[in-house]
C-alpha positions in Angstrom: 0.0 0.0 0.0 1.4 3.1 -0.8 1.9 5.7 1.9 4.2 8.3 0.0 4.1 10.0 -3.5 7.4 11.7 -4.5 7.2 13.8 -6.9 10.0 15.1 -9.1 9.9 18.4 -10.6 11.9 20.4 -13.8 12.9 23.5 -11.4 15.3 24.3 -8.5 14.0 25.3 -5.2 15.5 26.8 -2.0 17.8 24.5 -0.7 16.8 25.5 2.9 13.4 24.4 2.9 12.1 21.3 4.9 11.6 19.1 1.8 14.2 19.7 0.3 17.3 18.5 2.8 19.6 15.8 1.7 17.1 12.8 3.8 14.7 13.1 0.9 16.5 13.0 -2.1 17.6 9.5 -3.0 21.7 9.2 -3.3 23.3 9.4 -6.3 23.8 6.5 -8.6 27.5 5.7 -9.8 27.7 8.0 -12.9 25.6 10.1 -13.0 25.8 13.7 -13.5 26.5 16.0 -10.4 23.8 18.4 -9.1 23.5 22.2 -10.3 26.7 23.8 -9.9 27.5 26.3 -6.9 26.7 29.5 -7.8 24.1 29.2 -10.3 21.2 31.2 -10.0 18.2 29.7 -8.1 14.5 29.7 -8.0 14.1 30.4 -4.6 10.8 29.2 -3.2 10.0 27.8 -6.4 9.0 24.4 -4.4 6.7 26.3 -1.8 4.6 27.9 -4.6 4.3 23.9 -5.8 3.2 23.0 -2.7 0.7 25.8 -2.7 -0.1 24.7 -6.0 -0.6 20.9 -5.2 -2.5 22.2 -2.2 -5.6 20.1 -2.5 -3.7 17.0 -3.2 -1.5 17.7 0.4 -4.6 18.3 2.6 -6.5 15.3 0.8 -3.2 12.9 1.3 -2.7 14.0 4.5 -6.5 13.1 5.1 -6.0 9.3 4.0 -2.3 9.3 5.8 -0.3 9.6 2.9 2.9 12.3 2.3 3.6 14.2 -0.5 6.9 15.2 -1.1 7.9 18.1 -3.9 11.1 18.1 -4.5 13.2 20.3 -7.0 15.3 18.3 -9.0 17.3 21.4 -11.2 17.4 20.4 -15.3 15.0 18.3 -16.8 17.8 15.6 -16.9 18.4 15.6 -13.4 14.9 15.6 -12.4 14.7 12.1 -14.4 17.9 10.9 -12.8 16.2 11.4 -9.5 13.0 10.1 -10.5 14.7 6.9 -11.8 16.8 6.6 -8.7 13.8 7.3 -6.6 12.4 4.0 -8.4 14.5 1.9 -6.8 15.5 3.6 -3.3 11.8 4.1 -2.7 9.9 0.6 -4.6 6.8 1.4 -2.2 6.4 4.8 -2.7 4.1 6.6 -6.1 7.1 8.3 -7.6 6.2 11.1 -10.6 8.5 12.9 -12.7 7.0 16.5 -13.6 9.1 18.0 -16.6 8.1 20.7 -19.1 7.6 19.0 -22.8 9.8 22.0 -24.4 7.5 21.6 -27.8 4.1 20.5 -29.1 2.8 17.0 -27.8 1.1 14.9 -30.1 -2.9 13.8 -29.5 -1.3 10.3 -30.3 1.7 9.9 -27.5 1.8 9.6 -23.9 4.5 11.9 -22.2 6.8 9.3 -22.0 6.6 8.8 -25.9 6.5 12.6 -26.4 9.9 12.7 -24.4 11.3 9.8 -26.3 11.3 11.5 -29.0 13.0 14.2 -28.5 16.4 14.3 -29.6 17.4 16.7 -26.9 16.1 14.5 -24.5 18.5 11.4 -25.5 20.1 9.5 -24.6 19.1 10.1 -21.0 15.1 9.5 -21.4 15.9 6.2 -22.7 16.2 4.5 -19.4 12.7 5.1 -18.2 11.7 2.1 -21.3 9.0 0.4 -19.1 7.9 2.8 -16.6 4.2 2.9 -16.0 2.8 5.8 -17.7 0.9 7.2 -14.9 4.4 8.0 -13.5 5.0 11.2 -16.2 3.4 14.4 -16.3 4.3 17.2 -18.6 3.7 21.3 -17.9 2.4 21.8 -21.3 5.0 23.4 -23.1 6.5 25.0 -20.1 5.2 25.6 -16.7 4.6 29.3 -18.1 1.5 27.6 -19.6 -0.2 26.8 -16.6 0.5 30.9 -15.6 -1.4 32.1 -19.0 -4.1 29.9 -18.1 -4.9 32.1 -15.1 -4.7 35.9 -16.2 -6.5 37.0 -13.3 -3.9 36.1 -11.1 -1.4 37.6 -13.5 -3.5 41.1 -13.0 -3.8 40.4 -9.5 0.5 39.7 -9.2 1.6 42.6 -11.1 -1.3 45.2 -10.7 -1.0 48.5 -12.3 0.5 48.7 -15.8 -0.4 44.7 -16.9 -2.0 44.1 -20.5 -4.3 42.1 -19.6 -5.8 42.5 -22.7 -2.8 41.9 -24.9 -2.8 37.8 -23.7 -7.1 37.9 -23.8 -6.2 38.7 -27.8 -3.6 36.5 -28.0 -4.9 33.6 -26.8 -8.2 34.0 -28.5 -9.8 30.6 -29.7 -6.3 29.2 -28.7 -5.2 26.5 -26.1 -2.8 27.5 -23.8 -1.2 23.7 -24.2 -0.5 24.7 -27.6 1.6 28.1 -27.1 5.4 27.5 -28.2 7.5 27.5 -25.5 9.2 31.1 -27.0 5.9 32.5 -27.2 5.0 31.8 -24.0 8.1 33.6 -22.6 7.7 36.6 -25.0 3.7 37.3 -24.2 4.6 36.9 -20.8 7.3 39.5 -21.1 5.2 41.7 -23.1 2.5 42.3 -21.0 4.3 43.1 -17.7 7.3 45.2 -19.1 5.3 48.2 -17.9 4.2 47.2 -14.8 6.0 48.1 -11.3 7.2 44.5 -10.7 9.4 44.7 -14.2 8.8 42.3 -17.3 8.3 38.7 -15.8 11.2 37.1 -14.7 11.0 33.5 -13.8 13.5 32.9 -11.0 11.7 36.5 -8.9 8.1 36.1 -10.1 7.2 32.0 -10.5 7.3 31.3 -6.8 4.7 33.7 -6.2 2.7 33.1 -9.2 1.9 30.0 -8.4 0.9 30.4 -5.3 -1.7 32.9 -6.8 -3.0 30.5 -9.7 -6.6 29.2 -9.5 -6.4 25.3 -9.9 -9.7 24.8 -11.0 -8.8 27.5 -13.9 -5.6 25.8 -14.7 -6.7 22.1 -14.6 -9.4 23.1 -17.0 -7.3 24.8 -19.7 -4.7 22.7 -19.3 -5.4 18.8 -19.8 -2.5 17.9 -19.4 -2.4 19.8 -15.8 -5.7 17.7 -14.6 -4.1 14.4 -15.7 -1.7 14.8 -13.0 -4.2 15.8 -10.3 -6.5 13.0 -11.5 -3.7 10.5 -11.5 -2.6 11.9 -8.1 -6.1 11.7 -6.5 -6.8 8.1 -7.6 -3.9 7.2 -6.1 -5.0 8.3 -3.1 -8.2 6.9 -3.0 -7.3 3.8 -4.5 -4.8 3.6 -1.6 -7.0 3.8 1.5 
């Protein structure tokens, strides 16, 4: 029966916070890459605003006496690494690996065959042949996705000076799952370069963003978003 559901994020979080100290993280396998590098540039408090995010699914685990762990993982190669690692230091445990998909996903594949065939994802995706397919999720193409899919709480973040408008026209008849990843980035940009927080910036505004995001809005313009809380709450309920 599984009491724990480890879930591995594209991202890098605070290193001091709780979930994130060494005890969670499974220990490195023989060859594989080191962490991020010292020094580098880091989303602080980007795994809090997950948490906040993946609210609902804490409160409803906790409920049935299950734990969620987030846990930042840094590159989308790393975050498998640790996914795969978690596979075998925690067999009992629901481990997910949450990456972006970095380009259009066909109607056809499941995430693990979208990331398969991705070039730029090999040779390192290969390992994961035979994982159940519950066990990936993709931010559809980027998390950034999920943030146009709740504009309100764009207004709400950056107040006075945000077009608002600009991503309405924009994403007109459009799904937010099928914005480019450099598009998302530039209408982003676009429509808070006049506001007082600056043009977004994803390592000082994310964090907060997502605390700020609607679920309900996001899991219903983004499918691929309410696959992993449906996946996530079956779990749960199957479980108890």
């Amino acid at each position: 029966m599984v009491r724990e559901i480890r879930i591995y994020i594209e991202g890098i979080g605070d290193e001091s916070e709780d979930e994130s100290t060494t005890e969670n993280i499974p220990p490195k396998r023989p060859g594989f890459r080191s962490k991020i590098p010292a020094g580098k540039e880091t989303t602080a408090g980007l795994r809090a605003g997950f948490v906040h995010f993946f609210k609902e699914l804490y409160e409803l685990a906790e409920s049935k006496g299950i734990k969620i762990l987030s846990i930042m993982s840094g590159s989308r190669r790393d975050a498998c690494e640790d996914f795969l690692m978690s596979v075998e230091s925690y067999p009992d445990a629901f481990n997910v690996l949450l990456v972006d998909s970095e380009s259009p996903v066909s109607e056809t594949h499941t995430p693990w065959e979208h990331l398969r065939s991705r070039k730029d994802d090999q040779p390192w995706i290969l390992a994961t042949q035979g994982r159940d397919d519950d066990c990936c999720h993709l931010m559809v193409q980027t998390m950034e996705a999920w943030f146009i899919a709740d504009i309100d709480a764009l207004s709400k973040f950056y107040n006075g000076g945000f077009k608002e408008d600009y991503l309405h026209k924009r994403l007109e008849n459009q799904s937010v799952e099928k914005v480019s990843k450099y598009n998302l980035s530039q209408w982003l940009k676009s429509a808070t370069n006049k506001t007082s927080k600056g043009k977004y910036h994803k390592t000082r505004h994310a964090p907060k963003l997502l605390e700020l995001l609607d679920v309900d809005k996001v899991r219903k313009a983004s499918p691929s978003c309410d696959r992993l809380f449906t996946t996530i709450i079956t779990k749960i309920l199957e479980e108890t």
